[in-house]
C-alpha positions in Angstrom: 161.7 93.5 137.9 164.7 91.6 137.7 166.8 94.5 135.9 165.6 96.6 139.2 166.4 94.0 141.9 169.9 92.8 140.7 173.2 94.1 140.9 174.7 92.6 137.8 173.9 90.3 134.7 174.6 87.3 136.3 172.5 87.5 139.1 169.5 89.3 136.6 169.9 85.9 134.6 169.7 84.2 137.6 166.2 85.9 138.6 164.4 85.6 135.7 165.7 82.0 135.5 163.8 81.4 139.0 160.9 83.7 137.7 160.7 81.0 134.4 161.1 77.9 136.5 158.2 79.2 138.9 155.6 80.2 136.2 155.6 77.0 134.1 155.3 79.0 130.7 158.0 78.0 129.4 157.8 79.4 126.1 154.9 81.2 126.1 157.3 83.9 128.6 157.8 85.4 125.5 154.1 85.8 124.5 152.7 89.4 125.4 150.9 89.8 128.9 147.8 90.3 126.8 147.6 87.4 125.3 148.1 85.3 128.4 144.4 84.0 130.4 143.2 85.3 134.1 145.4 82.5 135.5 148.7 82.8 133.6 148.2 86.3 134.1 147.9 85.7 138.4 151.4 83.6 138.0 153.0 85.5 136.2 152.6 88.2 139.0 153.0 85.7 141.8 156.4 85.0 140.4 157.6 88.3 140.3 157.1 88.5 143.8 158.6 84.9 144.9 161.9 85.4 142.2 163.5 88.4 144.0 163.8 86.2 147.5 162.5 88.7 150.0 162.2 87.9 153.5 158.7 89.0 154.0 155.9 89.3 151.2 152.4 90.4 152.0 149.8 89.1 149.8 146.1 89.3 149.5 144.6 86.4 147.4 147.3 85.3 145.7 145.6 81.9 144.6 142.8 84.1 143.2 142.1 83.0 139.5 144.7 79.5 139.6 143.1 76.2 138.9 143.7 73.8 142.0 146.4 71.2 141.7 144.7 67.6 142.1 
C-alpha cells in the first residue's frame, strides 16, 4: 500500500514508518499475515487505512475483533 500511495522512497519509508508506529508489532511486521491472531490481523488493516493520511475514510466496524484498552 505504501509502494502505491507514495511518490518516492522517502516518503514510502515514511508511510510504512507511520503504518509500524500505528500497529504496535514491532517486530512481528515481519511475521506472515497468517500467522498473526483475529486482532493483529484487524490492526494491521486499520493501519493501512490511517498511514496514507486521507481526508475522508469510511469504515464499517473497524474496532471489530481489538481487545479494549483499560
Amino acid at each position: 500500500m505504501a509502494e502505491f500511495y507514495s511518490e518516492n522512497g522517502q516518503q514510502k519509508k515514511g508511510i510504512v514508518e507511520k503504518g509500524i508506529k500505528i500497529t504496535e508489532l514491532g517486530e512481528r511486521i515481519k511475521d506472515k499475515v497468517s500467522t498473526y491472531s483475529k486482532g493483529m490481523t484487524r490492526k494491521l488493516l486499520l493501519a493501512r487505512v490511517l498511514m496514507i493520511d486521507r481526508k475522508l475514510a469510511i469504515l464499517d466496524e473497524p474496532t471489530s475483533g481489538l481487545d479494549v484498552a483499560k
